[in-house]
C-alpha positions as a Python dict, from the first residue, in 0.01 Angstrom:
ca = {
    (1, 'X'): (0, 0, 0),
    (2, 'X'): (374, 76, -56),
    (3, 'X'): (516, 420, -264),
    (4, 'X'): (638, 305, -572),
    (5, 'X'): (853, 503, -777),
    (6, 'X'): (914, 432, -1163),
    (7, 'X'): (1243, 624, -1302),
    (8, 'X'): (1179, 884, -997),
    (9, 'X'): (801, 901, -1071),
    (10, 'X'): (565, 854, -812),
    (11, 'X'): (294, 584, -884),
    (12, 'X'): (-8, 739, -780),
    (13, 'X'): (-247, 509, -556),
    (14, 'X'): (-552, 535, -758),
    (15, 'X'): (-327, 364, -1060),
    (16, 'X'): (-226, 35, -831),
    (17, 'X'): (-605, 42, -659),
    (18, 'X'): (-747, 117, -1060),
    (19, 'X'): (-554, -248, -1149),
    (20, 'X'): (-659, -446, -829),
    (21, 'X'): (-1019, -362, -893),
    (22, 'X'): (-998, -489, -1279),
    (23, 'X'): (-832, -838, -1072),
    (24, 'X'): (-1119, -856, -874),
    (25, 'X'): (-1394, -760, -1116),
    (26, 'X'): (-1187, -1039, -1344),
    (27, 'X'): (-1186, -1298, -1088),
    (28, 'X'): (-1543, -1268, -1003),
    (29, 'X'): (-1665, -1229, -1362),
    (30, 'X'): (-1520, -1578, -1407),
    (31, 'X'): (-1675, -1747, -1083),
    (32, 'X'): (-1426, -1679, -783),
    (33, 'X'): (-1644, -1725, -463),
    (34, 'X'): (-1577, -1362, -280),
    (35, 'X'): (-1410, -1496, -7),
    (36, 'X'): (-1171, -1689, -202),
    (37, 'X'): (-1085, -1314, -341),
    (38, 'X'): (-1053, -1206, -1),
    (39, 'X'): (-825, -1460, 103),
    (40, 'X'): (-604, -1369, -197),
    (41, 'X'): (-625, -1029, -140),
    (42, 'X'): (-269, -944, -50),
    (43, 'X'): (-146, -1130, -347),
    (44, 'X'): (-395, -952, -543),
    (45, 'X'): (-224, -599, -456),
    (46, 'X'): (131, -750, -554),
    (47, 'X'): (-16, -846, -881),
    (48, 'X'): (-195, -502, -914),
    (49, 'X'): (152, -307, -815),
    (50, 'X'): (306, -554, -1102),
    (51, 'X'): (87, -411, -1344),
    (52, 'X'): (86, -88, -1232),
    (53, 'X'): (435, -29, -1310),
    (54, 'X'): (416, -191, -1620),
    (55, 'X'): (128, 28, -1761),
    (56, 'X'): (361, 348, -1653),
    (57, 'X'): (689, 213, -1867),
    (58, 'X'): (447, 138, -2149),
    (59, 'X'): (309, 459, -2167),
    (60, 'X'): (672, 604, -2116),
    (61, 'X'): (776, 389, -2401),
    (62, 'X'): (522, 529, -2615),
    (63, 'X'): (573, 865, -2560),
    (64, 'X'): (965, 812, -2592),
    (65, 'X'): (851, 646, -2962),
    (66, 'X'): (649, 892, -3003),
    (67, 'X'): (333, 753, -3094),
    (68, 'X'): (40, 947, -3192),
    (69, 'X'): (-332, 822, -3156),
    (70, 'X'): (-561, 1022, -3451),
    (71, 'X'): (-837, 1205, -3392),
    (72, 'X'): (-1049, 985, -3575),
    (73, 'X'): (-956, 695, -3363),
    (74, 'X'): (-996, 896, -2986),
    (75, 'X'): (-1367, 994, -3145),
    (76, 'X'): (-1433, 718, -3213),
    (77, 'X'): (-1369, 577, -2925),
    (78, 'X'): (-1536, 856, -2735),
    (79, 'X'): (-1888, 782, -2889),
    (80, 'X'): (-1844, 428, -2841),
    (81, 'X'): (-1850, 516, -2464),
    (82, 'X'): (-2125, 791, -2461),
    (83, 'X'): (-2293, 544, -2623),
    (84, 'X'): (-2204, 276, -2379),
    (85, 'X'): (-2306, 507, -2055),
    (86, 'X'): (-2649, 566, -2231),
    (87, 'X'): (-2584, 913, -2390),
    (88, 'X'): (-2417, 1265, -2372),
    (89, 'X'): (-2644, 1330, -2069),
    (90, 'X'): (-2573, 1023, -1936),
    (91, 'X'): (-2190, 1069, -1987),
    (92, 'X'): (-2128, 1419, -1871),
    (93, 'X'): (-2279, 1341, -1557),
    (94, 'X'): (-2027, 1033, -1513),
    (95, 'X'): (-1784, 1265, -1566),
    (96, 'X'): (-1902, 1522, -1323),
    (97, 'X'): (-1935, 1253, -1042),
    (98, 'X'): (-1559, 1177, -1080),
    (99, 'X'): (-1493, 1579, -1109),
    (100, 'X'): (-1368, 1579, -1419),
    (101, 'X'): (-1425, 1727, -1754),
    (102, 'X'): (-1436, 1590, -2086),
    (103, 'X'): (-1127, 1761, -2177),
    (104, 'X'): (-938, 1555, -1922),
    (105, 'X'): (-1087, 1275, -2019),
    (106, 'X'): (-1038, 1249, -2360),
    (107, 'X'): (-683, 1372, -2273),
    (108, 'X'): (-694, 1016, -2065),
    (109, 'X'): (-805, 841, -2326),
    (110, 'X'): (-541, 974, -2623),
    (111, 'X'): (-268, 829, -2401),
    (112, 'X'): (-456, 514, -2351),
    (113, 'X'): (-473, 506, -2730),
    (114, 'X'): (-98, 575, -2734),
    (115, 'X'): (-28, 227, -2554),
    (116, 'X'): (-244, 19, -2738),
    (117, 'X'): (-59, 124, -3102),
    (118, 'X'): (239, -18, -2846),
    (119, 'X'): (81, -335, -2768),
    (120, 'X'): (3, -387, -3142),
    (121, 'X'): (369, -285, -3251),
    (122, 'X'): (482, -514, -2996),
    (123, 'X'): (242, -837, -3044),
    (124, 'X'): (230, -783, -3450),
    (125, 'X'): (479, -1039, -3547),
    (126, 'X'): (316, -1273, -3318),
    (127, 'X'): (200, -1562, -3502),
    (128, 'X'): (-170, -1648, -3563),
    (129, 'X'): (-241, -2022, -3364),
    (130, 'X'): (-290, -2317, -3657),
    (131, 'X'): (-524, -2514, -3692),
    (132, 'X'): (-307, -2803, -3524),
    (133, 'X'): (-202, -2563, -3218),
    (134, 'X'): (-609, -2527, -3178),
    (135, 'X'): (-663, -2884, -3215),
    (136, 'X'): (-423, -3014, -2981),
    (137, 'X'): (-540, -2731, -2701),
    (138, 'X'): (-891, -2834, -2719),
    (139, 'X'): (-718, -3194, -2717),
    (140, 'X'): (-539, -3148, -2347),
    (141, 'X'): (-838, -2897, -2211),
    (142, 'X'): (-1156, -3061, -2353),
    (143, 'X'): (-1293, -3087, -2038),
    (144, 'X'): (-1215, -2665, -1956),
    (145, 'X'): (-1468, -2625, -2239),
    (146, 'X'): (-1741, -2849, -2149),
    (147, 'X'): (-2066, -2674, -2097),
    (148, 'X'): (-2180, -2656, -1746),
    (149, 'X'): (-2550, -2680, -1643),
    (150, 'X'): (-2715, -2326, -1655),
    (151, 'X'): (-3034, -2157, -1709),
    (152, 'X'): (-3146, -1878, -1899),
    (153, 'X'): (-3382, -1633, -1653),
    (154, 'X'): (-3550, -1271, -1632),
    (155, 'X'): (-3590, -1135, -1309),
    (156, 'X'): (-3791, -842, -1107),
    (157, 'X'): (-3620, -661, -799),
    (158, 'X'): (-3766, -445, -548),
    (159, 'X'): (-3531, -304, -303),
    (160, 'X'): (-3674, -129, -7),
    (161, 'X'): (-3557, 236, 56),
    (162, 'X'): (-3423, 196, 392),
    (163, 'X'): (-3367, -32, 681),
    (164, 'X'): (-3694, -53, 866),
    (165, 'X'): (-3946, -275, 872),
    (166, 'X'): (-4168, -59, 722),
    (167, 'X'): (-3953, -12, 421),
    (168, 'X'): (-3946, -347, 325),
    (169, 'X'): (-4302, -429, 433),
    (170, 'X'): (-4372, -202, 111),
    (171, 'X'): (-4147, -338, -90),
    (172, 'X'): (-4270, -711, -19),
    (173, 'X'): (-4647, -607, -114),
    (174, 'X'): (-4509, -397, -447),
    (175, 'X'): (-4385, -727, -513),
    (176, 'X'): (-4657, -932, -468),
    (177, 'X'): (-4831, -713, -630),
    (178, 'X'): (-4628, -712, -927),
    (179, 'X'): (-4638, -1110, -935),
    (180, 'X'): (-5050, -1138, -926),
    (181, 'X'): (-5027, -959, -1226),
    (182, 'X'): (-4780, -1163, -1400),
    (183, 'X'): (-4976, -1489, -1265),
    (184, 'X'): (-5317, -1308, -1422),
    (185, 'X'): (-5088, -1279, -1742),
    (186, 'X'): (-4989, -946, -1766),
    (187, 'X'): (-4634, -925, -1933),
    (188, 'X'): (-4336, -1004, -1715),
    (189, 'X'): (-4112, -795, -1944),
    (190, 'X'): (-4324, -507, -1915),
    (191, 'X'): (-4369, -553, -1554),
    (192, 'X'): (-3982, -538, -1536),
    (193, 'X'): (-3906, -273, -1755),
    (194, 'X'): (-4167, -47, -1548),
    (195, 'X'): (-4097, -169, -1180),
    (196, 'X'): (-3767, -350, -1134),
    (197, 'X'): (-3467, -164, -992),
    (198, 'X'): (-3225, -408, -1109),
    (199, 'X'): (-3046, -244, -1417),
    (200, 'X'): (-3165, -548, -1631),
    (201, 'X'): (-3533, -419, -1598),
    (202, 'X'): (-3440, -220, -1923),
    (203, 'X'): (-3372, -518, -2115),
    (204, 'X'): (-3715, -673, -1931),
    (205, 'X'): (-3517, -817, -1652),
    (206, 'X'): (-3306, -1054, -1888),
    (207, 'X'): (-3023, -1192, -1701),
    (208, 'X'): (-2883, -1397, -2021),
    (209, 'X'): (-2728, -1768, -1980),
    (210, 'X'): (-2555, -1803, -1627),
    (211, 'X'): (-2438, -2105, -1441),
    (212, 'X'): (-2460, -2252, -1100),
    (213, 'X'): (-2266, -2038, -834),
    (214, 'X'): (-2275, -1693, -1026),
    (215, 'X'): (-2540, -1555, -861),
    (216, 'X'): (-2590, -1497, -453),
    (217, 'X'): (-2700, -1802, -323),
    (218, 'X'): (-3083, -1784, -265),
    (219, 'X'): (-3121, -1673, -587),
    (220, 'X'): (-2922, -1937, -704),
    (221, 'X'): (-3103, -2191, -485),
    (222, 'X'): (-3486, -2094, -642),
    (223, 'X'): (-3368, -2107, -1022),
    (224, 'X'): (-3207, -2373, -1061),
    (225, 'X'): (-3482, -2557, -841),
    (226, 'X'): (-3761, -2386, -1104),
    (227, 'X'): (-3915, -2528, -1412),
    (228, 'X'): (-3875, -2392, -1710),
    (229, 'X'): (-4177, -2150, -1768),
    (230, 'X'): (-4243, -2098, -1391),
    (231, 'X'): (-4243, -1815, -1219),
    (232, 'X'): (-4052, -1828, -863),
    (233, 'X'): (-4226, -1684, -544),
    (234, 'X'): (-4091, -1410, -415),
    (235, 'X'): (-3731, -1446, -291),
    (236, 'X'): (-3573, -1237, -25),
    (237, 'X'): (-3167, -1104, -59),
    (238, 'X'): (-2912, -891, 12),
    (239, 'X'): (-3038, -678, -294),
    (240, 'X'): (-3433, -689, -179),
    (241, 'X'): (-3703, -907, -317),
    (242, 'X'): (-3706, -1117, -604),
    (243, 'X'): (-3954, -1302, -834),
    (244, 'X'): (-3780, -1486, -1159),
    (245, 'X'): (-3913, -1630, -1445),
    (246, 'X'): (-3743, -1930, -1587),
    (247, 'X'): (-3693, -1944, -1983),
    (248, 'X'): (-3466, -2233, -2033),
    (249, 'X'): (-3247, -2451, -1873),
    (250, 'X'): (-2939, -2649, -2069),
    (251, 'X'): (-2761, -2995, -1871),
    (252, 'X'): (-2400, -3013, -1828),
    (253, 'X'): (-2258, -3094, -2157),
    (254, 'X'): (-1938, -3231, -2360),
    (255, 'X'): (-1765, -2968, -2512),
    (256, 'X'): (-1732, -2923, -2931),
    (257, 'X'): (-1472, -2881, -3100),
    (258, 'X'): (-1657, -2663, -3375),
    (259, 'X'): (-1826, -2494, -3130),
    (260, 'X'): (-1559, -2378, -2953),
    (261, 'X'): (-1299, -2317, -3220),
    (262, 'X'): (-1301, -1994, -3268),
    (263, 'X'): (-1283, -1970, -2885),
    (264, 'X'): (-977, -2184, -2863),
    (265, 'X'): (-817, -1996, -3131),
    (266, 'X'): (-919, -1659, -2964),
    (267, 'X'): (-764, -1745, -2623),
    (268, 'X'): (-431, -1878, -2769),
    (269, 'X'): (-395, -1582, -2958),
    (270, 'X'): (-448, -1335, -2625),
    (271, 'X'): (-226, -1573, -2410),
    (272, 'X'): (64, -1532, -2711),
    (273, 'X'): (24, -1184, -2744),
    (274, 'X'): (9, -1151, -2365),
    (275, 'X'): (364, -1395, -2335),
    (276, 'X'): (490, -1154, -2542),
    (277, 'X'): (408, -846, -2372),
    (278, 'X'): (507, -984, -2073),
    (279, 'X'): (857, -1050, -2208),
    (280, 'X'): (869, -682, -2340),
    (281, 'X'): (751, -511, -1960),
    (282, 'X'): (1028, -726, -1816),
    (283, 'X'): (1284, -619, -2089),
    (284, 'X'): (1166, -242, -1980),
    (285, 'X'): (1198, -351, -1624),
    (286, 'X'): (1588, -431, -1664),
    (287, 'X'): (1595, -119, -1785),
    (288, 'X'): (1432, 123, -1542),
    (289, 'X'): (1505, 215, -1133),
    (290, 'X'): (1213, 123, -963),
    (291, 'X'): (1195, 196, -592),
    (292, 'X'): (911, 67, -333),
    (293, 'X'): (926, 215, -7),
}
């Protein structure tokens, strides 16, 4: 990756590699195959650079307006994320594992705070989308909204602990062993929440609605293969073995307009806000020397 400078300032490499990993994590959240991300890779890094420098002139520009983020607001905002990481416990050992304290953290997170009463100085005489602006979006994009075929699924993972046959020997009869008692009617929930190693076994392996192509493909294969109410043999991945249970499926659909109003109106209010942030980095741009070598 190039040195980038920002008004002599050094952009350090963890900000630019910090904004191409939110790109990816975006892009595959919303159902880019991973080698289409690979293949866009380099593009991916301008884009990150981009925004890189545009989150340092922001924060300069707050601190040069000197805006202040309360201490109600940053504690709030810290308990939201203990609470988010699963506890104090929880968070201090996050914290640890990226040696750092809470001090620096929260330190972090007050300057964060700083930027966003920026973004909402900037983007507050943005006008709200009307009802005829939401209309007429839906209007040209109906078929954007349409409801593609997915399934609604809970799920058991074993992964082996190592790379030898005999490691996933055991795994494959845990498995099976956990499936004869789901097919003798124990609970697959409680089965999941005691035995799976997927994070979702806390939630008794609910995966929530997904559609065709978001999971890895032999997973994707069995569900969507499954009747609703069955339970799947046991299927093999890059993440171990499987078994699923199948709780709904919904066909490809027409989209709503009521049902996705609110969603229409919620993404033409982010892209607005976002048209006119964009406008405001560049006008910050003009103004600053920024040097890539």
């Amino acid at each position: 990756m190039q040195t980038v400078k920002v008004n002599g300032q050094v952009i350090p490499q963890e900000a630019v590699q910090f904004e191409l990993e939110r790109l990816v994590r975006f892009y595959a959240e919303h159902g880019m195959p991973q080698d289409q991300i690979r293949a866009q890779l380099p593009d991916l890094v301008k884009k990150a650079t981009e925004q890189a420098i545009g989150a340092k002139l922001l924060m300069e520009e707050a601190d040069r307006l000197d805006l202040r983020a309360s201490d109600e607001a940053l504690e709030a905002q810290v308990q939201k994320i203990v609470g988010q990481v699963g506890g104090r416990e929880a968070f201090e050992k996050a914290l640890a594992a990226q040696k750092s304290d809470e001090a620096a953290f929260r330190e972090q997170l007050r300057r964060g705070l700083k930027v966003d009463l920026l973004v909402e100085k900037v983007s507050a005489d943005v006008p709200d989308p009307t009802e005829d602006d939401i209309q007429k979006h839906f209007d040209a994009h109906k078929d954007e909204y349409a409801t593609g075929e997915r399934v609604l699924a809970q799920h058991i993972l074993i992964t082996p602990d190592g790379e030898t046959q005999v490691s996933k020997d055991e795994a494959r009869v845990k498995i099976e062993g956990i499936r004869e008692r789901v097919q003798a009617g124990k609970s697959f929930s409680d089965e999941a929440a005691e035995h799976s190693m997927c994070p979702s076994g806390k939630d008794g392996g609910s995966l929530g609605w997904f559609g065709r192509g978001m999971m890895v493909p032999e997973f994707d294969q069995a569900v969507f293969s499954m009747s609703v109410g069955e339970v799947s043999g046991i299927i093999e991945t890059q993440f171990g073995y499987h078994i699923i249970y199948k709780t709904d499926h919904e066909a490809a659909g027409e989209a709503d307009f009521d049902q996705v109003r609110e969603k229409v109106r919620d993404f033409l209010r982010h892209a607005r806000r976002g048209e006119a942030m964009t406008a405001y980095v560049e006008e910050l741009k003009a103004k600053a020397k920024i040097e890539m070598v």
